[in-house]
PDB file of N, CA, C, O and CB in Angstrom:
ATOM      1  N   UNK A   1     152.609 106.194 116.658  1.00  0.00           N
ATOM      2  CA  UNK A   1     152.484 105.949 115.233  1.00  0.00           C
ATOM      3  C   UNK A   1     152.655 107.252 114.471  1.00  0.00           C
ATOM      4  O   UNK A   1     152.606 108.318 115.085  1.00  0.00           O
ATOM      5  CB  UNK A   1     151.129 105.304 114.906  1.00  0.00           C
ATOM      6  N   UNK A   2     152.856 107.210 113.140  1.00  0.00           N
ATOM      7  CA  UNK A   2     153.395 108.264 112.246  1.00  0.00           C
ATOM      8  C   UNK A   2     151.794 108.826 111.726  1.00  0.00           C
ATOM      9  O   UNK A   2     150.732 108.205 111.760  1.00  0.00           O
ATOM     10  CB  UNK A   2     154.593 107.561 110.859  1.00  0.00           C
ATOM     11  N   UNK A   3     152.029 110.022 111.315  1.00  0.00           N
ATOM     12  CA  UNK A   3     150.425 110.514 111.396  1.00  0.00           C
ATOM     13  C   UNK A   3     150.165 110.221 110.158  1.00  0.00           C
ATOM     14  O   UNK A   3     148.994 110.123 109.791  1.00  0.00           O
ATOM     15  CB  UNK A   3     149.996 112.122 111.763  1.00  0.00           C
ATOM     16  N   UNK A   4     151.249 110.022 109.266  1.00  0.00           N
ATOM     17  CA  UNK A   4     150.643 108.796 107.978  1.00  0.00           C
ATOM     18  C   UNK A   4     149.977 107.839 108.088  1.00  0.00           C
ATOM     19  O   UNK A   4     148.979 107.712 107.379  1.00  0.00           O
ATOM     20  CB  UNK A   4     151.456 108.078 107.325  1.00  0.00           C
ATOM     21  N   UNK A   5     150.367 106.810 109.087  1.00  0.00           N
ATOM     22  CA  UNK A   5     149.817 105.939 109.483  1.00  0.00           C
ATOM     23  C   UNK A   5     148.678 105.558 110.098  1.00  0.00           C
ATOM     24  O   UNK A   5     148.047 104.515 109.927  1.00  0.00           O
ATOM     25  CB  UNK A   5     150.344 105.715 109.831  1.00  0.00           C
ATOM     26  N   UNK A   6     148.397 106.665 110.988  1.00  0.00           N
ATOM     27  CA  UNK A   6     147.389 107.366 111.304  1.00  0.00           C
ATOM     28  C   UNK A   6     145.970 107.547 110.669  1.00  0.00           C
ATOM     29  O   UNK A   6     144.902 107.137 111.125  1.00  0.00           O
ATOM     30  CB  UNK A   6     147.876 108.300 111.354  1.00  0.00           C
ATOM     31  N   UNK A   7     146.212 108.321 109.403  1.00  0.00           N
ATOM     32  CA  UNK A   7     145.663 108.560 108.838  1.00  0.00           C
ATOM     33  C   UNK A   7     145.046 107.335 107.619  1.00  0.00           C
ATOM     34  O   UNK A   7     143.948 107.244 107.069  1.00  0.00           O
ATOM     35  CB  UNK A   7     146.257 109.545 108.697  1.00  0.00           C
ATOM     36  N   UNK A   8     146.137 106.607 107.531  1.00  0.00           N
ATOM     37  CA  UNK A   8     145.605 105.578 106.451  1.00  0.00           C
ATOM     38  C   UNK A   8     144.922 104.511 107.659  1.00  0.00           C
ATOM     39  O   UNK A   8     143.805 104.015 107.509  1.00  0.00           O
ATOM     40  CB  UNK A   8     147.067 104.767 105.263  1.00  0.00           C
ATOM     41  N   UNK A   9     145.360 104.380 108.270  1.00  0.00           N
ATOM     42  CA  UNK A   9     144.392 103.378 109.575  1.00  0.00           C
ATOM     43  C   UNK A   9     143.117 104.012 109.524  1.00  0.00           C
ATOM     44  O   UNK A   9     142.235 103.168 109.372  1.00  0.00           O
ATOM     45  CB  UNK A   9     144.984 103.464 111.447  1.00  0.00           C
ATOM     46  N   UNK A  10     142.673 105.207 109.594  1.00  0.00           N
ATOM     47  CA  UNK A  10     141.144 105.321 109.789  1.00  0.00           C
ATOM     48  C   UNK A  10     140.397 105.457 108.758  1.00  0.00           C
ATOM     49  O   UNK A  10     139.173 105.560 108.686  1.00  0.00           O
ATOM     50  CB  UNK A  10     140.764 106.316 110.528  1.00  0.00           C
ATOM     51  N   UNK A  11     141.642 105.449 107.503  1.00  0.00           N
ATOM     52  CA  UNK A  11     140.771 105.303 106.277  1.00  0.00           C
ATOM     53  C   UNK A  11     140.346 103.927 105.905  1.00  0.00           C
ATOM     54  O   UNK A  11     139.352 103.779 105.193  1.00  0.00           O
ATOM     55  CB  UNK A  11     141.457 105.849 105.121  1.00  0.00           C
ATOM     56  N   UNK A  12     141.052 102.882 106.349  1.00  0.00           N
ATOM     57  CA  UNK A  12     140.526 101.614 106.265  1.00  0.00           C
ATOM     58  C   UNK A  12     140.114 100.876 107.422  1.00  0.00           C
ATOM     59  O   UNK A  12     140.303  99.704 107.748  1.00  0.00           O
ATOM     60  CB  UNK A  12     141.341 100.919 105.671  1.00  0.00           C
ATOM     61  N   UNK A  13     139.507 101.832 107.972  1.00  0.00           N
ATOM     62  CA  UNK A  13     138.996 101.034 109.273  1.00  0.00           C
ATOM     63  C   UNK A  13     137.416 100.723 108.675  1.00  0.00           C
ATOM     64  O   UNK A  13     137.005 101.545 107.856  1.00  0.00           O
ATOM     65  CB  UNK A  13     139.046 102.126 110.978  1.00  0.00           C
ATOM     66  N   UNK A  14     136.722  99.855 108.951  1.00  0.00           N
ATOM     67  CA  UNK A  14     135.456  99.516 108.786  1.00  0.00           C
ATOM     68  C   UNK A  14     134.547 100.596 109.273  1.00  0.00           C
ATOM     69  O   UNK A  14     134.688 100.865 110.466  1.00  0.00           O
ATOM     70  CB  UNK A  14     135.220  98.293 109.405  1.00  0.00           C
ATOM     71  N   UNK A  15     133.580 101.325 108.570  1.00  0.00           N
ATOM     72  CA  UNK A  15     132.378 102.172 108.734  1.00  0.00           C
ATOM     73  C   UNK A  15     131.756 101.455 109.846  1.00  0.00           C
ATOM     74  O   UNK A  15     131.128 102.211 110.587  1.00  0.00           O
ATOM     75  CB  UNK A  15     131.415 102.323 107.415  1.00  0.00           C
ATOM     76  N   UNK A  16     131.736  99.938 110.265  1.00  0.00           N
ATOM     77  CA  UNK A  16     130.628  99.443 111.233  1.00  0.00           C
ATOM     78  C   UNK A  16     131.380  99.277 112.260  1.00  0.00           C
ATOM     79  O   UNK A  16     132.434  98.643 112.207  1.00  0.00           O
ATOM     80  CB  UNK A  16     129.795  98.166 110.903  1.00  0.00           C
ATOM     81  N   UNK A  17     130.834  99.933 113.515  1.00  0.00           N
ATOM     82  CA  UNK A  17     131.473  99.204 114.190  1.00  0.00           C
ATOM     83  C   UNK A  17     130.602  98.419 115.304  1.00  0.00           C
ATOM     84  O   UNK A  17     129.472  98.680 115.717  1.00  0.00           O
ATOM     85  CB  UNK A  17     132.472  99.973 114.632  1.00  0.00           C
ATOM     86  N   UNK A  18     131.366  97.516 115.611  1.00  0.00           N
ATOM     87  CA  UNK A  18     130.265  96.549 116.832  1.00  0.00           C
ATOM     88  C   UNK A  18     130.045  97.483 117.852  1.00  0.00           C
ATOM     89  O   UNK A  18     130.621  98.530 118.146  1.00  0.00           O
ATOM     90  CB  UNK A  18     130.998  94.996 117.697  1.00  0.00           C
ATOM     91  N   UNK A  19     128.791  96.697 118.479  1.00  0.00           N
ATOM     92  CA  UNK A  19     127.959  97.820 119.681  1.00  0.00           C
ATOM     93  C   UNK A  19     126.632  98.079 119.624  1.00  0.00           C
ATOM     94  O   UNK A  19     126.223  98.029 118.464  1.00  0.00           O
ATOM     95  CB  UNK A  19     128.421  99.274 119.652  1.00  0.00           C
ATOM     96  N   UNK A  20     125.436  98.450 120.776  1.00  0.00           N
ATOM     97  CA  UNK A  20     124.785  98.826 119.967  1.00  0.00           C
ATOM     98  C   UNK A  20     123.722 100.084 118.838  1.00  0.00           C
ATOM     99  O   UNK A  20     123.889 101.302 118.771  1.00  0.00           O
ATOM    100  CB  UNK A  20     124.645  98.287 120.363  1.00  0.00           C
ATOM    101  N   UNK A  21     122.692  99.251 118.099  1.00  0.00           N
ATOM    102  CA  UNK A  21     122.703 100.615 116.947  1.00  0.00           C
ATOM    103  C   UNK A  21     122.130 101.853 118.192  1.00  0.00           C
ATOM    104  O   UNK A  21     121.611 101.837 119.308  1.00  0.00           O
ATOM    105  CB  UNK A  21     121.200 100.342 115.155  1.00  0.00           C
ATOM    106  N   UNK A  22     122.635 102.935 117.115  1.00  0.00           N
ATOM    107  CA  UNK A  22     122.830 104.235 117.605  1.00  0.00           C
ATOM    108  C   UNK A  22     120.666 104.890 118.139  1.00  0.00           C
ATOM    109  O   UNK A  22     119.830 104.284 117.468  1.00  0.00           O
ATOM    110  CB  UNK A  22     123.895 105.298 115.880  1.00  0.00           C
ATOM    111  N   UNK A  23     120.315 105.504 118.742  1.00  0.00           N
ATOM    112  CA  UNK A  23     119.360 106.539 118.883  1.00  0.00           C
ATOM    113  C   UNK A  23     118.185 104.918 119.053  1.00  0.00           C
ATOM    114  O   UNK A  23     117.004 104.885 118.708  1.00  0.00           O
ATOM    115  CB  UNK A  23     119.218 108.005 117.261  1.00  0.00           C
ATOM    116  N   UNK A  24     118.964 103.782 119.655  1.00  0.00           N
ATOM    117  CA  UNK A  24     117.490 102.967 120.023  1.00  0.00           C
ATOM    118  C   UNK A  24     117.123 102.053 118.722  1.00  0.00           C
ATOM    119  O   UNK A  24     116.202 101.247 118.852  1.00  0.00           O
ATOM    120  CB  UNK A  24     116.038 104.194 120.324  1.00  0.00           C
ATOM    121  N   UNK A  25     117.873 102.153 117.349  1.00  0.00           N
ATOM    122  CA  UNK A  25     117.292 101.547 116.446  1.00  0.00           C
ATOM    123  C   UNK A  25     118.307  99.923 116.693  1.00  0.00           C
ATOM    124  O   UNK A  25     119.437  99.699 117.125  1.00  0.00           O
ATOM    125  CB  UNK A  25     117.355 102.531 114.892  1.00  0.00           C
ATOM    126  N   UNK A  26     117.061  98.956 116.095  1.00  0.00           N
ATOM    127  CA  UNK A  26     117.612  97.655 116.373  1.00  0.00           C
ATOM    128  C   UNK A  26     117.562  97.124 115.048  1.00  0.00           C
ATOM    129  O   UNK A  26     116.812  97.662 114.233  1.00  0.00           O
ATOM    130  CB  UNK A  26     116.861  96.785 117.456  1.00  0.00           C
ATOM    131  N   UNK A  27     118.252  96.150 114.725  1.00  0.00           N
ATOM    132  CA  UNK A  27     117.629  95.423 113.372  1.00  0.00           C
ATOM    133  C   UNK A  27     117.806  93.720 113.520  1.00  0.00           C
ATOM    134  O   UNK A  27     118.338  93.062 114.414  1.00  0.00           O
ATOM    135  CB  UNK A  27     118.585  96.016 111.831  1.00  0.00           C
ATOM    136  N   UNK A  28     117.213  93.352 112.415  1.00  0.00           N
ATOM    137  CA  UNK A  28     117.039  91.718 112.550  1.00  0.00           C
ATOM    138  C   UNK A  28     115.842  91.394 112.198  1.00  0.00           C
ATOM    139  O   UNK A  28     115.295  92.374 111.693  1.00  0.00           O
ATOM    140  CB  UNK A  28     117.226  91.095 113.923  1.00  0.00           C
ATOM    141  N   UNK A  29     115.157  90.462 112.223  1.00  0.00           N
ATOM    142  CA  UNK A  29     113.742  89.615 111.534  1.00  0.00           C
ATOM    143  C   UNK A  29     112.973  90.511 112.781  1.00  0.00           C
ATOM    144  O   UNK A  29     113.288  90.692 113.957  1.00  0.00           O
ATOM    145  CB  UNK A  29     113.609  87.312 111.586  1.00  0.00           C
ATOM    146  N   UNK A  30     111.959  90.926 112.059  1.00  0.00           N
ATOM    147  CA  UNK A  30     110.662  91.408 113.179  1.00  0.00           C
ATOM    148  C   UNK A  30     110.065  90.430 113.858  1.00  0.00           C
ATOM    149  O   UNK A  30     109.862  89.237 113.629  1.00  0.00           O
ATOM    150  CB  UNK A  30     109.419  92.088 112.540  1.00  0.00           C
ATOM    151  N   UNK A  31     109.704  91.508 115.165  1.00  0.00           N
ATOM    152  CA  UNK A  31     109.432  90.244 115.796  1.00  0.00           C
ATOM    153  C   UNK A  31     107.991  89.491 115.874  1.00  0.00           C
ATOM    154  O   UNK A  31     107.828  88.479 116.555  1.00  0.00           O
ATOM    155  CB  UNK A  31     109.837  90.451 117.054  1.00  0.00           C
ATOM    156  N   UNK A  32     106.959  90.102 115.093  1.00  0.00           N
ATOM    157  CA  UNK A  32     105.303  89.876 114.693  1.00  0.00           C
ATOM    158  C   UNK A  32     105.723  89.941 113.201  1.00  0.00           C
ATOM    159  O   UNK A  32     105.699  91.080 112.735  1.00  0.00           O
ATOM    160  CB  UNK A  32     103.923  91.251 115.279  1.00  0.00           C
ATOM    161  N   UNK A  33     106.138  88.861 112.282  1.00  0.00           N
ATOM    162  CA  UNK A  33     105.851  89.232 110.836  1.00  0.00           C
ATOM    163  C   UNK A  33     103.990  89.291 110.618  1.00  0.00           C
ATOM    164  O   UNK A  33     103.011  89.013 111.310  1.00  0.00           O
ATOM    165  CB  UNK A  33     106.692  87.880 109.739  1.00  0.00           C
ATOM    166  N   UNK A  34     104.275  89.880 109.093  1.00  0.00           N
ATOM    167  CA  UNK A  34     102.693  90.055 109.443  1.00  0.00           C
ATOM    168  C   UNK A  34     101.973  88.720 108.323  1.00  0.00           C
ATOM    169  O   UNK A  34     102.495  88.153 107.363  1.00  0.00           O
ATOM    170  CB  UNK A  34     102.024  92.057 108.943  1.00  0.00           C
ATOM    171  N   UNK A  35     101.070  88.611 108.727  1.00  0.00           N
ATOM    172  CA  UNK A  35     100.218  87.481 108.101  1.00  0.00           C
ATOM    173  C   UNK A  35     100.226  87.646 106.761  1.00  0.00           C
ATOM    174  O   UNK A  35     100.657  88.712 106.322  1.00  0.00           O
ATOM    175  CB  UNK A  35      98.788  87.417 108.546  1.00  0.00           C
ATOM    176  N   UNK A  36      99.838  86.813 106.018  1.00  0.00           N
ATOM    177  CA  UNK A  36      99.366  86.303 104.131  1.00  0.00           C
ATOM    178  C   UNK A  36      98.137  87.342 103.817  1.00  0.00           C
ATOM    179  O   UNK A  36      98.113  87.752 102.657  1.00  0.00           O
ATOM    180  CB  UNK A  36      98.527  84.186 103.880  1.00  0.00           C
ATOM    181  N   UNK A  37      96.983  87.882 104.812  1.00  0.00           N
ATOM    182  CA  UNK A  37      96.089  88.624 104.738  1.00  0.00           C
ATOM    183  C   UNK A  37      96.443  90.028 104.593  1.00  0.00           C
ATOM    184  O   UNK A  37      96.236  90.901 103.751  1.00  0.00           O
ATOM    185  CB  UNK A  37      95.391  88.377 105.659  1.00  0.00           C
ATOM    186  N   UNK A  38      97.158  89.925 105.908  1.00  0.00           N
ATOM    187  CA  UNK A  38      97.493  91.365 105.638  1.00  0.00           C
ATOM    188  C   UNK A  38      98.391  92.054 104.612  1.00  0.00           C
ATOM    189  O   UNK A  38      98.281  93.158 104.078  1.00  0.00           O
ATOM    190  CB  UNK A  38      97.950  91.752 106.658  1.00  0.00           C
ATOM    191  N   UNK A  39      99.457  90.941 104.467  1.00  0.00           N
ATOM    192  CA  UNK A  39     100.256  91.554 103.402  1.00  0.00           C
ATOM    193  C   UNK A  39      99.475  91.865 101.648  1.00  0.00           C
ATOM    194  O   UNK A  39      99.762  92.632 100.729  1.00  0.00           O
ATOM    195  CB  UNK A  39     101.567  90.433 103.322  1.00  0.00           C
ATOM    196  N   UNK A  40      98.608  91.019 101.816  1.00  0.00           N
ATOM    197  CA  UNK A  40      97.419  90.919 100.247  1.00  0.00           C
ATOM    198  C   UNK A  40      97.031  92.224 100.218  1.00  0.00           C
ATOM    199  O   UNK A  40      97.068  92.923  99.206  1.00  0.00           O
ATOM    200  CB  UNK A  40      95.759  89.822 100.296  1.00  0.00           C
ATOM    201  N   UNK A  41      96.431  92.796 101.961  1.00  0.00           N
ATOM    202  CA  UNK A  41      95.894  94.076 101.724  1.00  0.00           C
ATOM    203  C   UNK A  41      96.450  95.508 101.553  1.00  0.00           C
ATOM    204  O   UNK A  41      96.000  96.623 101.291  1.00  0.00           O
ATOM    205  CB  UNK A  41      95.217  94.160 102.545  1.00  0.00           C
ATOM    206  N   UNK A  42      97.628  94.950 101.823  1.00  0.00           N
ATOM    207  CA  UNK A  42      98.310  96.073 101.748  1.00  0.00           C
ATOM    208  C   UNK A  42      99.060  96.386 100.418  1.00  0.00           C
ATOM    209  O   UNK A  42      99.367  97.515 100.036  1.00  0.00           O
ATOM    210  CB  UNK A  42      99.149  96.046 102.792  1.00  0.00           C
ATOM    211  N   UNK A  43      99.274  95.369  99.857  1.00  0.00           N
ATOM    212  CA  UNK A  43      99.259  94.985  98.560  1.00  0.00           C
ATOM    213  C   UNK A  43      98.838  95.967  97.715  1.00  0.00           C
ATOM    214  O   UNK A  43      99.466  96.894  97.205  1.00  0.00           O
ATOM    215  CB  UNK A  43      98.547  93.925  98.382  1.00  0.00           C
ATOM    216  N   UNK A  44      97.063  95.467  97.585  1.00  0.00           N
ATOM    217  CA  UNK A  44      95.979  95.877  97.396  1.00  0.00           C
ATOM    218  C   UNK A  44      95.946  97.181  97.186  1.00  0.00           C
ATOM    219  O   UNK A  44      95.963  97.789  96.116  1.00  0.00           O
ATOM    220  CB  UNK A  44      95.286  95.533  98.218  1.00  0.00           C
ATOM    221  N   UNK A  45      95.873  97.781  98.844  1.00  0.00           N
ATOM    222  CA  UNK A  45      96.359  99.135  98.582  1.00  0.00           C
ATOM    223  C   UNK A  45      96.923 100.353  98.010  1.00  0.00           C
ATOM    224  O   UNK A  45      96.553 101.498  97.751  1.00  0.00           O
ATOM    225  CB  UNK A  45      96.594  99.170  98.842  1.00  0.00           C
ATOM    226  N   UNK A  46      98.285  99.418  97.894  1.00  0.00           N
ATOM    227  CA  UNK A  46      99.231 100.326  97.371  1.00  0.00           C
ATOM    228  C   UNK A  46      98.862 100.136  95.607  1.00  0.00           C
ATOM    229  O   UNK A  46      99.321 101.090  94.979  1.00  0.00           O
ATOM    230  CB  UNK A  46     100.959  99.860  97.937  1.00  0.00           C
ATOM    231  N   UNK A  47      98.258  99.280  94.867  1.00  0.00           N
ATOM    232  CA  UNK A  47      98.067  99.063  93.415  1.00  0.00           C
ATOM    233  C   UNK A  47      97.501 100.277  93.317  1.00  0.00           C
ATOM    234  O   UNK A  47      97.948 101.356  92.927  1.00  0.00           O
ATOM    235  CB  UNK A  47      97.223  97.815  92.851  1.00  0.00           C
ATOM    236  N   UNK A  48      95.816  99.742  93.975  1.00  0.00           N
ATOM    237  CA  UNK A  48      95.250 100.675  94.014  1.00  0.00           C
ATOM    238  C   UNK A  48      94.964 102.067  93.769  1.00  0.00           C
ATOM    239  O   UNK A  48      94.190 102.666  93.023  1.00  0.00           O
ATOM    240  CB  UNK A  48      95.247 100.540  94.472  1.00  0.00           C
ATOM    241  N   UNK A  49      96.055 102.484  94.854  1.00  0.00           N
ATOM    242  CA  UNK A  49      96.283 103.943  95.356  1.00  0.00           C
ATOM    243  C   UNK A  49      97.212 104.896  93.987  1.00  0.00           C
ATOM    244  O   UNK A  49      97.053 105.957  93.385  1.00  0.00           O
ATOM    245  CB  UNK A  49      97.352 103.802  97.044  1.00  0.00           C
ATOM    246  N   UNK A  50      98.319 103.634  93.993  1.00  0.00           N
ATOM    247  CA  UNK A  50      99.348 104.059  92.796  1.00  0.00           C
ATOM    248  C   UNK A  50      98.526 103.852  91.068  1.00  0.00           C
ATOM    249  O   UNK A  50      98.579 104.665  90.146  1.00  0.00           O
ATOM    250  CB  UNK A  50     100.950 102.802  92.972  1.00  0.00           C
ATOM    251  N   UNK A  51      97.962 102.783  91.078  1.00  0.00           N
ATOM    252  CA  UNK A  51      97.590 102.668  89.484  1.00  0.00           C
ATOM    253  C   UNK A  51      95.830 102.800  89.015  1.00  0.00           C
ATOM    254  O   UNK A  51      95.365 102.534  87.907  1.00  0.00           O
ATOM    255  CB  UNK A  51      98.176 101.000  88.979  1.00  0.00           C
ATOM    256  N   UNK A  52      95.088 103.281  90.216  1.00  0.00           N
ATOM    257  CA  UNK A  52      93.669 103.881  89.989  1.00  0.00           C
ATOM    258  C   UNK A  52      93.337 104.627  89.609  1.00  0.00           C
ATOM    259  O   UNK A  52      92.192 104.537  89.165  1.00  0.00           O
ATOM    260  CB  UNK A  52      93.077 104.090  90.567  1.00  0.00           C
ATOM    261  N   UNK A  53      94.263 106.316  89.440  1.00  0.00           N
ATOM    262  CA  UNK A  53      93.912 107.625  89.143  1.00  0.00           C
ATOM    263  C   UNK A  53      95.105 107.040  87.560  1.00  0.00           C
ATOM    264  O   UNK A  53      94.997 107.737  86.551  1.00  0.00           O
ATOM    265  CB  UNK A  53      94.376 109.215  90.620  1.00  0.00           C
ATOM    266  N   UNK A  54      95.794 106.212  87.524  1.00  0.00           N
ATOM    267  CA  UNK A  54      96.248 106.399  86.484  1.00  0.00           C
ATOM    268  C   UNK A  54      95.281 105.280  85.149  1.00  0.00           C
ATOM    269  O   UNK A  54      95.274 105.480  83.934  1.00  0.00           O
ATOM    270  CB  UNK A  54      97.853 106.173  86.806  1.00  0.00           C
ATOM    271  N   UNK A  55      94.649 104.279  85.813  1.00  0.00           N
ATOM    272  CA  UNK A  55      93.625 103.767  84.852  1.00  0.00           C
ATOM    273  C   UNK A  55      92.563 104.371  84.428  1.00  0.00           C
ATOM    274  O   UNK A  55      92.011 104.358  83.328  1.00  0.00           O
ATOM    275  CB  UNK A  55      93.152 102.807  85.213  1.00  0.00           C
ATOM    276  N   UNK A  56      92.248 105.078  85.720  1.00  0.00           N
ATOM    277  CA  UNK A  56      90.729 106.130  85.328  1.00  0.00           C
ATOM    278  C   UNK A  56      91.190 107.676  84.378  1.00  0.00           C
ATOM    279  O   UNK A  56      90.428 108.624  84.187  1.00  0.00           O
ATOM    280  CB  UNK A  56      89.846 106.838  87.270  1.00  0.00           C
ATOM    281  N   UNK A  57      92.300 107.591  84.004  1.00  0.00           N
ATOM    282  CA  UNK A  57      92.828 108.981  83.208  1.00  0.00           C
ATOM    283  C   UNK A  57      93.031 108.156  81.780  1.00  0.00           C
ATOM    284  O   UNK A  57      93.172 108.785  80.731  1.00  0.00           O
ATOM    285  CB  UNK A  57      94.557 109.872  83.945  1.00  0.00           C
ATOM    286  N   UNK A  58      93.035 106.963  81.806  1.00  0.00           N
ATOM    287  CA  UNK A  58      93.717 106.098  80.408  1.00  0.00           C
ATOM    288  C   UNK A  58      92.226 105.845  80.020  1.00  0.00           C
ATOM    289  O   UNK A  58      91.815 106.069  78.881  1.00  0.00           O
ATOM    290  CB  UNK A  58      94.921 104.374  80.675  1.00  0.00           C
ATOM    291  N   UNK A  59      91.397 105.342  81.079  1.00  0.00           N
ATOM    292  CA  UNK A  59      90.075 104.621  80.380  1.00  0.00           C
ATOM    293  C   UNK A  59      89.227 106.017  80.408  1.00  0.00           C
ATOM    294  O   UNK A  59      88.063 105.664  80.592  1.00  0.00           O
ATOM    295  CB  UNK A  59      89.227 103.088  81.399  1.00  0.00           C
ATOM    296  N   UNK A  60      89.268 107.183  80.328  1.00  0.00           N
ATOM    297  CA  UNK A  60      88.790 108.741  80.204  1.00  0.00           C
ATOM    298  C   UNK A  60      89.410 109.146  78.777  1.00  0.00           C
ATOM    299  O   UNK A  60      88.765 110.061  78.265  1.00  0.00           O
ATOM    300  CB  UNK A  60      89.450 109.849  81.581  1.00  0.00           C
ATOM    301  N   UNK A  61      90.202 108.822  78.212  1.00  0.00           N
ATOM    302  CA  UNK A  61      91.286 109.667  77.790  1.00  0.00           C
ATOM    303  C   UNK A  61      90.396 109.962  76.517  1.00  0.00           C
ATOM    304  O   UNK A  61      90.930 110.975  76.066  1.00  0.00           O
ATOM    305  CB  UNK A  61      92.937 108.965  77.615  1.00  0.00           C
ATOM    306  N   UNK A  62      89.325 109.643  75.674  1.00  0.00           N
ATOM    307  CA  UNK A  62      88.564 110.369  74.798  1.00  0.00           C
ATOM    308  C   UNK A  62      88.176 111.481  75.293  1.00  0.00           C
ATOM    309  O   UNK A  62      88.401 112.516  74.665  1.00  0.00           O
ATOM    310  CB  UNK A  62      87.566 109.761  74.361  1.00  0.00           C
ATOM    311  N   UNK A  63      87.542 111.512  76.462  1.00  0.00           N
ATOM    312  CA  UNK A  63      87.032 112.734  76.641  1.00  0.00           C
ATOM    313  C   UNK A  63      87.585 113.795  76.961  1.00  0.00           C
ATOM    314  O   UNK A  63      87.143 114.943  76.911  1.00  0.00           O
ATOM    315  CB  UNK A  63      86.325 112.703  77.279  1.00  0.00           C
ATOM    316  N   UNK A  64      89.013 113.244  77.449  1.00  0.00           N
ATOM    317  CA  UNK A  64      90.066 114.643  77.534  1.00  0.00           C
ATOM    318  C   UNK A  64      90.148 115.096  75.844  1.00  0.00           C
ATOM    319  O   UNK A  64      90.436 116.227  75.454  1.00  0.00           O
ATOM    320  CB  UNK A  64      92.020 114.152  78.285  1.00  0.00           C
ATOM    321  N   UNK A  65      89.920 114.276  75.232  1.00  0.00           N
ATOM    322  CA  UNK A  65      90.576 114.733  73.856  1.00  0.00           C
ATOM    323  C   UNK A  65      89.571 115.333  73.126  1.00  0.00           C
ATOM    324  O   UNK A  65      89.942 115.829  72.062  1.00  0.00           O
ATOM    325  CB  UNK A  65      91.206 113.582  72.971  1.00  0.00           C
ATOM    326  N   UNK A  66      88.292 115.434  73.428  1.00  0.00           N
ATOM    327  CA  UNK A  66      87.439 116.159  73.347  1.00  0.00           C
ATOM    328  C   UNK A  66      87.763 117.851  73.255  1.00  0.00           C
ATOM    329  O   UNK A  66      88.410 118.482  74.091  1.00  0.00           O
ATOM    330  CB  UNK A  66      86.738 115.717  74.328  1.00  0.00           C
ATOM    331  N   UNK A  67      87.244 118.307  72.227  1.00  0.00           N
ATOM    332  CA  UNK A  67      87.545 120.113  73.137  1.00  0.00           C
ATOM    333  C   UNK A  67      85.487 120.334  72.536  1.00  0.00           C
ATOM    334  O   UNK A  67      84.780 120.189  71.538  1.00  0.00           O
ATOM    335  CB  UNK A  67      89.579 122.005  71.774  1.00  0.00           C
ATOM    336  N   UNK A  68      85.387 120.813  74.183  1.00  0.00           N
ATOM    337  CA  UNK A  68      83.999 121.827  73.906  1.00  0.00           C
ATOM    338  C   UNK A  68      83.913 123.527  74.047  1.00  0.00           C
ATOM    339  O   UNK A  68      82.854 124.113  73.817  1.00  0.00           O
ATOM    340  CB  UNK A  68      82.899 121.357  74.996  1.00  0.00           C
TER     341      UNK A  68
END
């Protein structure tokens, strides 16, 4: 083949190729999904974790505005 050809062949060759995934990783539906409980708590968690220091700075916020 012409190294034009060549070259445009591996530019449209598909990024995936069949086989399998690389370094052990697999994919597809897990194989333990996790329960209605656990997912609540983890949920939970993450609100928590993410929007607790930011409610307790909103429901504070007079006293930041305070100067002593």
């Amino acid at each position: 083949m012409p190294p034009a050809a060549l070259l445009a062949r591996s530019l449209l060759r598909s990024a995936a190729r069949p086989g399998p995934a690389p370094r052990g990783l697999t994919s597809g539906p897990p194989q333990h999904p996790l329960s209605g409980g656990e997912t609540t708590v983890g949920f939970v968690a993450m609100f928590v974790s993410l929007l607790g220091p930011a409610a307790w700075v909103l429901a504070h916020l007079d006293d930041y505005k305070k100067r002593e």
